[in-house]
SELUM-34043 format. One record per residue (C-alpha): x negated, z, y. Coordinates in pm, whole numbers. Layout:
- xx  zz  yy
- X  Z  Y
...
end
This chain:
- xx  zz  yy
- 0  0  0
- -105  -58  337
- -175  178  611
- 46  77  827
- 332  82  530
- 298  478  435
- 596  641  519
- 548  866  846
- 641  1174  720
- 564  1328  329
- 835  1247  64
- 902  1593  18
- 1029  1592  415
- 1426  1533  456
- 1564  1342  674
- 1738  1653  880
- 1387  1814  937
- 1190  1447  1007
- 1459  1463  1315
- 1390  1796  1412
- 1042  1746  1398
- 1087  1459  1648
- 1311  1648  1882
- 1029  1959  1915
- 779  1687  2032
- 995  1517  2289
- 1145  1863  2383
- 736  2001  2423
- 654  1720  2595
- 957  1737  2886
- 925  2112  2920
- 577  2086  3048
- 651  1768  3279
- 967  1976  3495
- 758  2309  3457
- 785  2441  3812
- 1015  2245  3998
- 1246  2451  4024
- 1053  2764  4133
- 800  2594  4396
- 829  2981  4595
- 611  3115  4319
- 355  2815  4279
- 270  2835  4639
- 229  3201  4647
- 17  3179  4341
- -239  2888  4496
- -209  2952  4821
- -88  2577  4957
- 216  2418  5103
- 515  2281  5002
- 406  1948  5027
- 105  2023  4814
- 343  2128  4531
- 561  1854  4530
- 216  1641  4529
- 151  1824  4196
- 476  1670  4042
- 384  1316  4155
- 42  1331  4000
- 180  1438  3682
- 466  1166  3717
- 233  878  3862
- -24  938  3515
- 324  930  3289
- 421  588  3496
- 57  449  3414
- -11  605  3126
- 284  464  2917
- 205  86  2964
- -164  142  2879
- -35  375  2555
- 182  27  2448
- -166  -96  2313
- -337  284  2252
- -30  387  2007
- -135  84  1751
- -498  194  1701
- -465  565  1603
- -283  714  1312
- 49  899  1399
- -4  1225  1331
- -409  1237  1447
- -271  1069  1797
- -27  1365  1854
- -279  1638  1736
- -535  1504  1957
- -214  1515  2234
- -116  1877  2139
- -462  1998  2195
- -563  1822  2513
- -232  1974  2635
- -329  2378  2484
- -673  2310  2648
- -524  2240  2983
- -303  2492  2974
- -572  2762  2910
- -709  2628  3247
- -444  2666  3414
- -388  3043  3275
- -694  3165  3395
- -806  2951  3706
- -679  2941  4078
- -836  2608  4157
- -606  2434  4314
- -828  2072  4268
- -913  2188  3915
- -477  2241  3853
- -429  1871  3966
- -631  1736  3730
- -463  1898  3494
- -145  1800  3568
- -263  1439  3525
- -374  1512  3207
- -83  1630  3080
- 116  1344  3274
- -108  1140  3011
- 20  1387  2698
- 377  1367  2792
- 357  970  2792
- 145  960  2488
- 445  1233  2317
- 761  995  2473
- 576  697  2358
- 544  817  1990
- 885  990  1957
- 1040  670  2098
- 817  451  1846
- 988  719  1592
- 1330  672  1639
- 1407  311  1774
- 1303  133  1476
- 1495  373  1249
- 1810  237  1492
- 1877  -76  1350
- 2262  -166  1488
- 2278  -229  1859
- 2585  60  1834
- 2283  316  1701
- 2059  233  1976
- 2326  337  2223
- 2298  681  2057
- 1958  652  2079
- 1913  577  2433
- 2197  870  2490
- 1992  1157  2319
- 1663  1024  2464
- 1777  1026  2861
- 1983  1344  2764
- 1667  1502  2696
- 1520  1357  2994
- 1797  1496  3215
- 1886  1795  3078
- 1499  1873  3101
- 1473  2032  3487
- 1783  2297  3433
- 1619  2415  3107
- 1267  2484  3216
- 1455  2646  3518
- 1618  2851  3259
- 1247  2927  3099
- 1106  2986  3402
- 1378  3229  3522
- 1334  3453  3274
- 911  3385  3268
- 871  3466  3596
- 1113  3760  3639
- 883  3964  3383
- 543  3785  3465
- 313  3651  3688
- 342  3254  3746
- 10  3166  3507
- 225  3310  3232
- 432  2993  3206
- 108  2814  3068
- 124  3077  2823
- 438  3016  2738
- 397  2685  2697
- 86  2783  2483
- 303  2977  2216
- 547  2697  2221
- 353  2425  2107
- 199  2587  1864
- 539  2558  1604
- 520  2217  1715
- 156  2223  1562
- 230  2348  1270
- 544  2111  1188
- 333  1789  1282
- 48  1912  1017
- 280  2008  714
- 526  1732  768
- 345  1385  864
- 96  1173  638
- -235  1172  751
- -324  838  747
- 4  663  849
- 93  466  1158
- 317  309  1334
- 205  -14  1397
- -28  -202  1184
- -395  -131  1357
- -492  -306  1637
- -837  -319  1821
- -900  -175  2138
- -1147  -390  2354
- -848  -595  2476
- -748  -322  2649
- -653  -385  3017
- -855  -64  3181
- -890  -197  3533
- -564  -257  3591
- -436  47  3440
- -688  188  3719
- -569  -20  4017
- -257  100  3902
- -277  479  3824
- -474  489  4174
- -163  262  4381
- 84  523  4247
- -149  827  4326
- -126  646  4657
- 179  543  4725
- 317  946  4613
- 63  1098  4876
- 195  856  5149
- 570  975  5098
- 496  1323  4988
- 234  1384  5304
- 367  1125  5555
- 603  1391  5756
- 361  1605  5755
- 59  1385  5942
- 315  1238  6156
- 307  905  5890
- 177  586  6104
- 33  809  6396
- -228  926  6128
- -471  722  6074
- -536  854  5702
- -166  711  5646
- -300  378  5797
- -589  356  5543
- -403  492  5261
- -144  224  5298
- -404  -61  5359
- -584  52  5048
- -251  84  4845
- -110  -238  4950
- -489  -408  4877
- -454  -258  4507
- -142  -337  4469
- -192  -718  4529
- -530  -698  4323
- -321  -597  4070
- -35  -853  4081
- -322  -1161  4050
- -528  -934  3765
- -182  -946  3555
- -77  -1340  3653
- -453  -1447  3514
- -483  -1272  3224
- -376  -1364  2856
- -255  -972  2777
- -176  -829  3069
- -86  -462  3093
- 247  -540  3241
- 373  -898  3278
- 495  -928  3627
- 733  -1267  3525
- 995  -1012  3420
- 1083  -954  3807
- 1192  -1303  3828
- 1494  -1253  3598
- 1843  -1288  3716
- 2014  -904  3790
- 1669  -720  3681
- 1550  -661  4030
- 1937  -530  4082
- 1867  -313  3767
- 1610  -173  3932
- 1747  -72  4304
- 1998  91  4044
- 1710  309  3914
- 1613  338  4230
- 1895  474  4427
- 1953  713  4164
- 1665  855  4138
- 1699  897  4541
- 2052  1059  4501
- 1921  1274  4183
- 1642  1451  4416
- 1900  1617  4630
- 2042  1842  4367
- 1750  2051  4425
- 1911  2169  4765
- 2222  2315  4598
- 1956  2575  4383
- 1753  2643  4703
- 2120  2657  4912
- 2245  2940  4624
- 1905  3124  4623
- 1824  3116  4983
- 2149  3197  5175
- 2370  3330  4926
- 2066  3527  4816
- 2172  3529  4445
- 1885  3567  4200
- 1727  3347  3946
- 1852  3497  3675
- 2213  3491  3766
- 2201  3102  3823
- 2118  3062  3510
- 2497  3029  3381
- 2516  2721  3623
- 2227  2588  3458
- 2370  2616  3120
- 2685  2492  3227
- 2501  2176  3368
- 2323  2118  3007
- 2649  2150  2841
- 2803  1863  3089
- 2506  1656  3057
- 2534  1599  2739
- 2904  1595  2712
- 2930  1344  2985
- 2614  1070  2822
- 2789  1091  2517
- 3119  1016  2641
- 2953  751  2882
- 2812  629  2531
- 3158  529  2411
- 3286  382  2691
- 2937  110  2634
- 3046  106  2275
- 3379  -37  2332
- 3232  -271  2602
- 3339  -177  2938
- 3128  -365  3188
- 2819  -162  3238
- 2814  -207  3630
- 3195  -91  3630
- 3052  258  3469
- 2753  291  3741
- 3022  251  4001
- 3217  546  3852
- 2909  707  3800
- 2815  727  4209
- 3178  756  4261
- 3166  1083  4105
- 2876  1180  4307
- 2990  1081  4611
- 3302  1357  4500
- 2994  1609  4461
- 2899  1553  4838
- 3210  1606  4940
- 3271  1906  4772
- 2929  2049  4930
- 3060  1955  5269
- 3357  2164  5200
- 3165  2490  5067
- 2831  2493  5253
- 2785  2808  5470
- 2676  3123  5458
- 2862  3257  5270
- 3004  3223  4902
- 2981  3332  4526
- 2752  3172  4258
- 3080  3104  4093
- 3202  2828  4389
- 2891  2620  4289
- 2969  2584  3888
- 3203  2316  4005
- 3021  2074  4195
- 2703  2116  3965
- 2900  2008  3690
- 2998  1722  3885
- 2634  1621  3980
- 2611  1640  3606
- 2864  1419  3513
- 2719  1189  3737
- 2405  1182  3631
- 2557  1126  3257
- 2753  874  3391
- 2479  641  3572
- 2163  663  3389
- 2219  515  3045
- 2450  237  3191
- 2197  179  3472
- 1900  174  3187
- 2085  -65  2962
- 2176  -290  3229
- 1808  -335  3365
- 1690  -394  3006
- 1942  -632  2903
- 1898  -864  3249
- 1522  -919  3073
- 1435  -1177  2897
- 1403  -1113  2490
- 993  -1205  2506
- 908  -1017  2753
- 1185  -720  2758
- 955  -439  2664
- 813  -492  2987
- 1154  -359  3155
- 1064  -15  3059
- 758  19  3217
- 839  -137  3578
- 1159  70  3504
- 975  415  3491
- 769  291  3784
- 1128  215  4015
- 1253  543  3879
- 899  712  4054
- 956  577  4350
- 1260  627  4414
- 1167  1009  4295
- 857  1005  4593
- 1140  854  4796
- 1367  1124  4746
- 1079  1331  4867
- 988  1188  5182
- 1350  1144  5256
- 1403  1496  5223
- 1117  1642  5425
- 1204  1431  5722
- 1539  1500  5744
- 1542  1823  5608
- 1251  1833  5936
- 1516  1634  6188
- 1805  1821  6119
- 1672  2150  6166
- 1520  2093  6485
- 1785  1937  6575
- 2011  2257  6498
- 1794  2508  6651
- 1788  2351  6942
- 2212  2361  6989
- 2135  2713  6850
- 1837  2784  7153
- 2034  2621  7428
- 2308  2907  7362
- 2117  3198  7278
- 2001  3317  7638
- 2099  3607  7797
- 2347  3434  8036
- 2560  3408  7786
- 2799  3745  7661
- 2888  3695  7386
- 2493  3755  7257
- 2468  4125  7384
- 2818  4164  7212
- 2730  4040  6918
- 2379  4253  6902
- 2588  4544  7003
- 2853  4530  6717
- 2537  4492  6402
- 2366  4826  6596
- 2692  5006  6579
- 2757  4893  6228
- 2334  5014  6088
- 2465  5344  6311
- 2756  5374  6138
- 2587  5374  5820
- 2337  5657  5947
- 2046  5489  6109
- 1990  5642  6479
- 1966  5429  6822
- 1612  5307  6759
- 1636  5204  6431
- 2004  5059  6469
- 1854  4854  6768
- 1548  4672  6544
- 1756  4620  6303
- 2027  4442  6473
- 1766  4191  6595
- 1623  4148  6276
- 1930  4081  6142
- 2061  3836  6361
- 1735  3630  6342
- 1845  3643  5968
- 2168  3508  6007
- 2085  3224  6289
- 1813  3126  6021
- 2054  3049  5745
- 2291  2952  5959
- 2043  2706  6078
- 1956  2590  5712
- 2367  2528  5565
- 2368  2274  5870
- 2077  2090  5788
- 2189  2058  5416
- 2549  1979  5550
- 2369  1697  5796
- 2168  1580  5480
- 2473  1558  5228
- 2634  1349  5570
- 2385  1097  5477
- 2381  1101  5116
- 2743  1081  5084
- 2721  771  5375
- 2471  604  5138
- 2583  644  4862
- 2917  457  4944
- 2710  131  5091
- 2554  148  4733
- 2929  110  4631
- 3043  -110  4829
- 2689  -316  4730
- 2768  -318  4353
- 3143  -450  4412
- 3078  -701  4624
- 2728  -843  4422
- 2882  -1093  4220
- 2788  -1174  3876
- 2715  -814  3763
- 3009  -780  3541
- 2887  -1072  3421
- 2573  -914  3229
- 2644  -824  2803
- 2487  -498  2686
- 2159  -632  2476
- 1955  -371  2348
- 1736  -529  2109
- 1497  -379  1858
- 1204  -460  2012
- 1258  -325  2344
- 1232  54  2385
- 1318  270  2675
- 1122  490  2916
end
């Protein structure tokens, strides 16, 4: 028998377990790519660094899965299965010791590219796993469900992990974590898969395309810094954005006539001239712009209504329930053969309902209970959209070159992640200026209603047995409190303004585009997702 012909995983292995043992890679491999997303209070208290530098983090780790996967196409053929995703496991427990027991903030990135490159290498395997076992176009559906259902059910449970991580522990802990969680995954990969089986038949590696993968990996590292930084330095005022742009766009096109000239390109840039792809991918795109903002809601619950991590976590488990319930019910609806754009349409539909409902609830005040609904509905969304959206940019590609869909797929779905970002920061920026300034323009002492005000929080700390001194500090402090988060709800109301505005036009886009209904669900067997 062949190499490439041994069975992946020992005779003695059901079927049941073989499936489990693919779900604890893809599940190891997503839990270290949203690690700290949702807690970016404690990373920057940990380091030392801004904001901005932690959302940089998640880029790097993103741009290296974006690069990583279309160099991996070729890498996955020349190793054997199981040796590929030991050598992945360990390069991730070695990284994560660094991280444990170092403060280097230079030393962290690097890190987090590595394991960018782990989590590709993980994806790449457990999609190489279970798409060829999915023979029927109707199984593939399934398969593209529970794959993006990982994928978006994987932010609300690290928040989950995190939660209760960080609540006992200090922030390096979570490495730790991560550390003791792999190591099951270890163990199952060693007792369960043959040694010296593979995917793919072998395949040498000096055709490997390394320089482009380079101009490439460095254009995204690029391109994230100019939309995660750009706010910050004041974007074209700066003359590092002017160079960083000049060198980006210079890679960029060094990299479009590197892939036209060569015979195996790393990604073959002819897919971009097929009918409804490009729309396929301003899909990706503009979700992945709209998906970014659900990260206010946490902050909004957290910040203002001052509830703790812990006690969000029943919203997040609600969300990972609806998730899932909402992809696989999406899943039918392709089944039958509704007209994939038709479901995207109800998909942003229902999260243009989700910015309304935030426009109705944002202020200062509220329970933790208000926000179950509209998460859930953000949920449903995302359900709704991303398969639909995914199988309608892969099956506007032509059948010889359709693998290539997933990887300028991933790359539309990073930028419209660093997108997300820069949107954010500006306008997050804007609108707050913007409402201090109202809030300035009436807070003067010409105005009574200010001493009044002041006056009825000192009574109320007197009331409750703090003297005249006391009462009178912490009146101040406490209205500099509530103009602060009062300050804050606006700017996220202002910010859901737009989203809601934009996400309409995309509406109104996608009706009036014609020829989208047009395009048949085609997910063929050699074309996987990312």
């Amino acid at each position: 028998m062949q190499v490439h012909q041994i069975p992946i995983f020992k005779d003695w292995v059901p079927e049941w377990l073989a499936r489990a043992v693919i779900f604890a890679v893809l599940l190891n491999s997503i839990l270290g790519f949203a690690l700290y997303y949702n807690n970016p209070e404690s990373t920057i208290g940990y380091y030392g660094i801004e904001p901005s530098d932690v959302q940089y983090s998640v880029v790097v780790m993103y741009a290296s899965v974006v690069s990583f996967l279309a160099l991996d196409f070729r890498i996955i053929k020349y190793f054997t299965t199981r040796k590929y995703l030991l050598i992945g496991l360990a390069l991730n427990a070695v990284t994560y010791v660094i991280c444990f027991y170092t403060k280097n903030w230079i030393l962290f990135l690097i890190c987090r590219f590595v394991q960018g490159a782990v989590c590709a290498l993980f994806c790449n395997i457990v999609l190489n796993l279970i798409f060829p076992r999915l023979h029927s176009g109707r199984s593939r559906v399934i398969g593209y469900t529970i794959f993006y259902g990982s994928l978006q059910v994987s932010i609300p449970l690290c928040g989950i992990y995190c939660s209760y991580v960080l609540y006992y522990f200090n922030f390096n802990w979570l490495f730790y974590g991560l550390i003791i969680l792999s190591l099951p995954v270890l163990f199952a990969v060693l007792l369960t898969m043959n040694s010296k089986s593979r995917i793919h038949k072998k395949i040498p590696l000096y055709y490997l395309d390394l320089t482009g993968y380079f101009f490439y990996t460095v254009f995204c590292l690029l391109a994230g810094y100019i939309l995660v930084y750009g706010q910050q330095l004041n974007w074209f005022e700066n003359q590092l954005i002017w160079l960083l742009t000049a060198a980006g766009i210079m890679l960029l096109v060094l990299f479009a006539v590197r892939e036209n000239r060569l015979k195996r390109p790393l990604i073959n840039l002819e897919i971009l001239k097929a009918k409804n792809f490009v729309t396929g991918l301003f899909l990706l795109f503009a979700f992945y712009i709209f998906k970014g903002t659900s990260g206010f809601t946490y902050g909004y619950i957290e910040s203002i209504l001052g509830v703790d991590p812990l006690n969000i976590i029943p919203i997040w488990v609600f969300t990972v329930v609806v998730t899932i319930i909402s992809m696989f019910i999406t899943s039918r609806f392709i089944l039958t053969g509704t007209p994939l754009i038709r479901i995207v349409i109800v998909g942003f539909f229902i999260l243009a309902l989700f910015y309304i409902y935030m426009l109705c609830f944002v202020s200062n005040t509220g329970e933790t209970n208000d926000f179950i609904i509209p998460t859930c509905l953000f949920a449903i969304a995302s359900g709704v959209v991303f398969v639909p959206a995914v199988a309608f940019t892969v099956s506007s590609a032509p059948p010889k070159i359709a693998f290539n869909a997933s990887f300028i797929g991933i790359f539309a779905r990073f930028l419209g992640f660093c997108t997300s970002i820069a949107i954010n920061n500006y306008v997050q920026l804007y609108t707050k200026a913007t409402v201090y300034e109202k809030v300035r323009e009436s807070m003067n002492e010409l105005n009574p209603q200010l001493d009044l005000t002041l006056q009825n929080i000192q009574n109320a700390y007197i009331n409750q047995g703090s003297d005249f001194i006391a009462g009178k500090n912490a009146s101040g402090m406490y209205l500099k409190t509530l103009i602060r988060e009062q300050i804050l709800a606006r700017s996220i109301r202002d910010y859901y303004e737009i989203m809601l505005v934009s996400v309409i036009v995309v509406i109104v886009l996608l009706i009036l585009i014609p020829g989208l209904n047009k395009v048949v669900i085609r997910l063929r067997k050699g074309s996987l997702p990312y």
